[in-house]
C-alpha positions in Angstrom: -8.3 -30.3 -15.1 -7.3 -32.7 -12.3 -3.5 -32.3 -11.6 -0.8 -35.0 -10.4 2.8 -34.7 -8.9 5.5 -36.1 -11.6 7.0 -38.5 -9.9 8.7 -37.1 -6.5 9.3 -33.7 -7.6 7.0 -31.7 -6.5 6.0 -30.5 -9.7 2.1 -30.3 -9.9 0.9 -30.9 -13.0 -2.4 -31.5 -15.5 -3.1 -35.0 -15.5 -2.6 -34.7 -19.4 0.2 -33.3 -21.1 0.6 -32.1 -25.1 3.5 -33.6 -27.1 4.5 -31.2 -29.7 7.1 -33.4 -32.0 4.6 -32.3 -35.2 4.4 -28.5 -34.3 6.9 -27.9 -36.6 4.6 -28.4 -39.4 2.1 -25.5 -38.2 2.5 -21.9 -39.2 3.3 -19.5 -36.5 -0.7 -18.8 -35.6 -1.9 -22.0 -36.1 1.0 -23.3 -33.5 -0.1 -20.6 -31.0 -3.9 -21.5 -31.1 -2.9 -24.7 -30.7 -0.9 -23.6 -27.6 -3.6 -21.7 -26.2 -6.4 -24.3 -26.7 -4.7 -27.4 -24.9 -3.7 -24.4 -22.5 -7.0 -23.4 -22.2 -8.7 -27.3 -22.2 -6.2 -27.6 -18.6 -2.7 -28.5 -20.1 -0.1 -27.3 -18.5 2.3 -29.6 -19.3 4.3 -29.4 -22.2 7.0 -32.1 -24.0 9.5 -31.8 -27.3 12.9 -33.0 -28.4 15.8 -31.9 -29.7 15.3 -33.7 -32.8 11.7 -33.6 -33.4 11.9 -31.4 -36.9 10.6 -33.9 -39.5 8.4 -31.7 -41.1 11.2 -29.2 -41.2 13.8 -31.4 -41.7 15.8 -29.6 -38.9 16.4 -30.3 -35.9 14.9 -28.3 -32.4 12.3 -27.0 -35.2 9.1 -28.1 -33.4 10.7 -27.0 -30.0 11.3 -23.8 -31.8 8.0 -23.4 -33.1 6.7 -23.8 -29.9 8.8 -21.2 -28.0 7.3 -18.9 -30.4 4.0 -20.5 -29.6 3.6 -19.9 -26.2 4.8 -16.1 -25.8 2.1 -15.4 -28.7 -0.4 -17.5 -26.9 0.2 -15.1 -23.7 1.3 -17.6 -21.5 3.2 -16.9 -18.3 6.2 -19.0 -18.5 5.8 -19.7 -14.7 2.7 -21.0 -15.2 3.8 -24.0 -17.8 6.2 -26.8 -17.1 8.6 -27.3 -20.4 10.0 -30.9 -20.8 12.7 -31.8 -23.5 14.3 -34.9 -24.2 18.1 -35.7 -25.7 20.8 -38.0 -26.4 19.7 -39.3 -30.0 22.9 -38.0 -32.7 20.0 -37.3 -35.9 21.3 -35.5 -39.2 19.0 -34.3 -41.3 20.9 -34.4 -44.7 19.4 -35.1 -47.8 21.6 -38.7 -48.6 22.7 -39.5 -45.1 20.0 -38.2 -42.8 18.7 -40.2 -39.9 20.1 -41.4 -36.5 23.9 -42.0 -36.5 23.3 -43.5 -32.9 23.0 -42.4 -29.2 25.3 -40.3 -27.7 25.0 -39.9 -23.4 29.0 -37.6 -23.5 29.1 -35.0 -21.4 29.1 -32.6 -24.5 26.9 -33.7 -26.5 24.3 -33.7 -23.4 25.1 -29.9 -22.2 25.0 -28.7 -25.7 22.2 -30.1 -27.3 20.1 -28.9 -24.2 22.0 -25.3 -24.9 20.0 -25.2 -28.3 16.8 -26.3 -27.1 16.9 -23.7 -24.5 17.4 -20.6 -27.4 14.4 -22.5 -29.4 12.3 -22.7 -26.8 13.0 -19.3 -25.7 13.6 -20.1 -21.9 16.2 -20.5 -19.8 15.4 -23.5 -18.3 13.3 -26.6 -18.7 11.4 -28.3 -15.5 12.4 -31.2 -16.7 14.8 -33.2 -19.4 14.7 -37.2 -20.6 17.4 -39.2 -21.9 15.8 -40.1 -25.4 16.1 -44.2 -24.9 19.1 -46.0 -24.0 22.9 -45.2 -25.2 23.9 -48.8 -24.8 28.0 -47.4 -25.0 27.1 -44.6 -22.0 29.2 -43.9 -19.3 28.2 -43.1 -16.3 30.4 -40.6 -14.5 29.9 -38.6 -18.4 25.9 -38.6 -17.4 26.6 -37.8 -14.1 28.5 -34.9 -15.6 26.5 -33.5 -17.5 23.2 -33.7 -15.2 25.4 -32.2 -12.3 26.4 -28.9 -14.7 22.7 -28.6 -15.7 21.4 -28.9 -12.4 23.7 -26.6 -10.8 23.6 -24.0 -13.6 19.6 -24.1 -13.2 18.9 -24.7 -16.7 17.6 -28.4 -16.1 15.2 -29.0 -12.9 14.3 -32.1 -12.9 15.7 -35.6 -15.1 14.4 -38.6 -16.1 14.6 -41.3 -19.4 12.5 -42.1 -22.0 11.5 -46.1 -23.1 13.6 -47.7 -20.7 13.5 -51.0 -18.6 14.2 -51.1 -14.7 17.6 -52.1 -15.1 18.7 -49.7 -17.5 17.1 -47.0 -14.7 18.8 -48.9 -11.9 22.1 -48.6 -13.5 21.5 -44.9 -14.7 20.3 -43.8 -10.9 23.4 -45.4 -9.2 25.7 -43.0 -10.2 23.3 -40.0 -10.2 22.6 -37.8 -7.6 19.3 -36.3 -9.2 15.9 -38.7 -9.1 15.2 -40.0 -12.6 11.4 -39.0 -12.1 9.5 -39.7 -15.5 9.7 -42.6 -18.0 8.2 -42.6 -21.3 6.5 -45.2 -22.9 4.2 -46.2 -25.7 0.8 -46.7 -23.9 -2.7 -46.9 -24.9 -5.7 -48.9 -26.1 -4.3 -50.9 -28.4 -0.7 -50.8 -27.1 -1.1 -53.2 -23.8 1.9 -55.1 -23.2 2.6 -53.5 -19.7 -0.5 -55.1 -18.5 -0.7 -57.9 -20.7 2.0 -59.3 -18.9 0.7 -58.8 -15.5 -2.9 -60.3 -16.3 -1.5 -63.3 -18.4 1.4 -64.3 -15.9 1.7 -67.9 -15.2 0.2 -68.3 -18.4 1.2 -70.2 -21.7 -0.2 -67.7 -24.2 2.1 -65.6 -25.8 0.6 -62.0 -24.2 2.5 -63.6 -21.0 5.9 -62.9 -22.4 7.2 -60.2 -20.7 8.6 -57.5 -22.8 8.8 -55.1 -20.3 11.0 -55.9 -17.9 8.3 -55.5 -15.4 8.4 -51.8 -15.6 4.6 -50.9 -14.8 4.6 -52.4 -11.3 9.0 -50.9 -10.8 7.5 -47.6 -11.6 5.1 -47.5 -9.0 7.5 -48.7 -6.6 10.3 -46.5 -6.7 7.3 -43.3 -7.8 8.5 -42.7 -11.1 5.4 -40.9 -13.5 5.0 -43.0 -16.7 4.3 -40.8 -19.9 2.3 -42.6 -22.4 3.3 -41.6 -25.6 1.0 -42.2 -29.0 -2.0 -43.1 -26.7 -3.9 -43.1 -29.8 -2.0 -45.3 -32.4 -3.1 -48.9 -33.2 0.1 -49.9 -34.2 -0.9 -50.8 -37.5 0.0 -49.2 -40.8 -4.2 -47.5 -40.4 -2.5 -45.0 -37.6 -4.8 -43.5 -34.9 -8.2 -45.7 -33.6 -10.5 -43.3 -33.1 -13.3 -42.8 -35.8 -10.6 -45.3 -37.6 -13.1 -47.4 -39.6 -10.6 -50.4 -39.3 -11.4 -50.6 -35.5 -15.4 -50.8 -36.0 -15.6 -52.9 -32.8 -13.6 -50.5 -31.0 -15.1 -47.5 -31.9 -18.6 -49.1 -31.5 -17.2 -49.3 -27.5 -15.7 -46.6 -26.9 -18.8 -44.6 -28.3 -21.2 -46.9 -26.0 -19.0 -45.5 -23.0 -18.7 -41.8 -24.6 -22.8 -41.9 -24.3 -22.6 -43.4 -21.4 -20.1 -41.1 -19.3 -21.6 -37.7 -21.9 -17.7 -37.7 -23.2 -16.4 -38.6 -26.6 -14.5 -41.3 -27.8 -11.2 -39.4 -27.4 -12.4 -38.7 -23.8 -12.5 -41.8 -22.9 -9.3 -43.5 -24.3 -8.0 -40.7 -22.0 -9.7 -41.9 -19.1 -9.1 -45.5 -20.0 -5.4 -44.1 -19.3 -6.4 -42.2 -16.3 -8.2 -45.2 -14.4 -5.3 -46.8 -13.6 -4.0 -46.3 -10.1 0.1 -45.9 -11.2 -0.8 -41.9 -12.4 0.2 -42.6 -15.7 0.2 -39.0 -17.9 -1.0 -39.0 -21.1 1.0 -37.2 -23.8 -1.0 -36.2 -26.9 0.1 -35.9 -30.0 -2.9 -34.4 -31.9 -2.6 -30.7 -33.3 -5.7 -30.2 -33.8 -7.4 -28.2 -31.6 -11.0 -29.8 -31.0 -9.1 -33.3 -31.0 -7.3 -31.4 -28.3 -10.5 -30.5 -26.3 -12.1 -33.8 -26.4 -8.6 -35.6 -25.1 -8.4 -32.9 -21.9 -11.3 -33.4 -21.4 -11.2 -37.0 -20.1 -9.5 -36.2 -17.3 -12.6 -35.5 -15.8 -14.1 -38.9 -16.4 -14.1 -41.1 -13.5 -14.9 -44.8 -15.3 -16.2 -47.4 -13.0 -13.5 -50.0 -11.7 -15.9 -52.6 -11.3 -17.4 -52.7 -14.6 -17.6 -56.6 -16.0 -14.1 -57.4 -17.5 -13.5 -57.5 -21.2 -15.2 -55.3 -23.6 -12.7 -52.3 -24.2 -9.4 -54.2 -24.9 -11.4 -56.9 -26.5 -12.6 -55.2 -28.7 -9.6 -53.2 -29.2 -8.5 -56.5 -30.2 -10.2 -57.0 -32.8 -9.4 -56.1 -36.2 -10.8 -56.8 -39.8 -7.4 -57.6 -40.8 -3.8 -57.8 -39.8 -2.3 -54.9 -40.3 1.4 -54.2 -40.5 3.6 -51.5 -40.2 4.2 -50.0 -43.7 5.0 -46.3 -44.6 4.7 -43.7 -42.2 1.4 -42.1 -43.9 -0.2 -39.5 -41.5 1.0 -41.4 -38.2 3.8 -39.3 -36.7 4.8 -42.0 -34.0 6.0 -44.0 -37.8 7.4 -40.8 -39.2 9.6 -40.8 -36.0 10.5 -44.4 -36.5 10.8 -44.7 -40.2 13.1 -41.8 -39.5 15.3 -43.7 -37.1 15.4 -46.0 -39.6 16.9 -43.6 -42.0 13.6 -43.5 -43.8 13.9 -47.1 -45.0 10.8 -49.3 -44.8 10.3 -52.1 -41.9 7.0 -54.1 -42.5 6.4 -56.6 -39.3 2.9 -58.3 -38.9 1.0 -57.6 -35.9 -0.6 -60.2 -34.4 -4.4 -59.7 -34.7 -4.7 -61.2 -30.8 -2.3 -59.5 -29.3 -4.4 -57.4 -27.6 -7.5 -59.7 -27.0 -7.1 -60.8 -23.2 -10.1 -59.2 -21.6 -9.4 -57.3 -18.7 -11.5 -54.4 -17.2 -12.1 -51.2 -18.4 -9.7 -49.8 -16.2 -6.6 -51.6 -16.7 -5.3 -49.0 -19.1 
């Protein structure tokens, strides 16, 4: 597989990474084949959470599934680059379970990275994400704690997770390490980023700018952009791919799969890859020939100057307007519904949301 620095690092990675927040509901063997296939496929990079254990209900259970995973698999732990994110306070309790809010202290920071570092059965991680924005944080208590986990060597490397250029700015001025990474929902049918760059000057509503401009910040100050749930639609229908809800879609993306001799999965990956900022995606599939068809995009090279319009078009259109409901089998809603303390948000999604035609590689 093709590799990539993250960020300014120097860490030299595969161009696609494996999210493991659902690992924890895989047996021990399943987990390691799983392991060992996206290993195998190129992956090299690997990302978890401190509270990703909603199969489990516990938390650092998918991070503890995969520490198992990757001795059993064989791996050579210099060989992998662990990533862990923190800073969410989640209870799992039966009555009162869910987030009780974000917590950037000092303590809360060095310990919670303490327990991912037994379940992931390592003594460091390459690099670790504050898990969206404590909007009470202070500084110097960041500072802190990214000082005593940089100096101790169990943290390389630091960045965030779904924040805006201001939030970074005000995070980086008081820290001496390079936030390096960002993590953000990106895909097909999850545009805004660019939406917002092709419709500027524009009265349409895809011109609102909901990002802060962070697309064109992070490729300024070199920052790698993680696109998480590449494959959701953001409907209550979950992933697109072979999604009979998305027929237009689907029909494209398996014209370019003939096309390019890929898959469908290949090429939402390359869709990704196209784009000149070096955004990694980070896949959430556990299943391992899912897994084999996603790596193996990074070897497609899709033509930049194809005519504008068919891929996002047609991820934009839908036979219906789907909201978000319960989480079914969609594990970026599990997550959210479980922020939510498990209680149900339904919000329409506008069926033109992501119509603007742009090329094929503006992903």
């Amino acid at each position: 597989m093709k590799t990539q620095e993250i960020g300014q690092s120097g860490m030299i990675a595969s161009r696609v990474a494996l999210g493991v927040m659902r690992m924890d509901a895989l047996d021990a063997a399943d987990a390691a084949r799983t392991v060992a296939v996206a290993h195998d496929s190129g992956i090299d990079y690997f990302d978890t959470a401190d509270i990703y254990g909603f199969h489990d209900h516990a938390a650092h259970a998918s991070s503890k599934r995969f520490g198992q995973a990757w001795k059993d698999a064989g791996l050579d732990r210099s060989t992998i680059f662990i990533q862990t994110k923190f800073g969410i306070d989640y209870s799992f309790g039966e009555n009162d379970g869910g987030a009780n809010g974000y917590d950037f202290s000092a303590k809360h920071l060095i310990d919670a990275l303490d327990h991912e570092l037994e379940a992931l059965q390592t003594d460091y991680v390459d690099a670790v994400l504050l898990h969206r924005i404590d909007t009470l944080f202070e500084l110097n208590e960041v500072a802190e704690a990214f000082d005593a986990l940089e100096s101790s060597g169990k943290v390389r490397h630091f960045g965030v997770s779904n924040m805006g250029p201001w939030q970074i700015e005000l995070l980086q001025s008081g820290l001496r390490q390079k936030l390096e990474i960002n993590q953000l929902q990106f895909g097909l049918m999850h545009t805004q980023m660019l939406d917002a760059e092709i419709q500027f000057n524009r009265a349409s509503d895809p011109a609102a700018d909901r990002t802060g401009g962070i697309l064109p910040y992070s490729r300024l100050t070199h920052m790698t952009i993680q696109a998480w749930c590449p494959f959701q639609s953001g409907t209550e229908y979950g992933p697109f791919v072979g999604n009979e809800h998305f027929p237009e879609l689907n029909a494209e993306l398996t014209r370019l799969a003939g096309k390019y001799g890929s898959t469908p999965n290949g090429i939402a990956v390359a869709w990704i890859l196209r784009h000149p900022a070096g955004i990694q995606p980070l896949l959430g599939s556990m299943t391992p020939e899912r897994i084999r068809q996603m790596a193996a995009g990074a070897d497609i090279e899709l033509d930049g100057h194809i005519p504008p319009g068919r891929v996002v078009a047609a991820a934009g259109s839908r036979q219906s307007v789907g909201v978000i409901a319960e989480p079914l089998d969609n594990p970026c809603f599990t997550h959210r519904h479980h922020m939510a303390r498990r209680k149900s948000r339904i919000s329409a999604i506008s069926s033109s949301q992501m119509a603007w035609a742009m090329p094929e590689y503006s992903r």
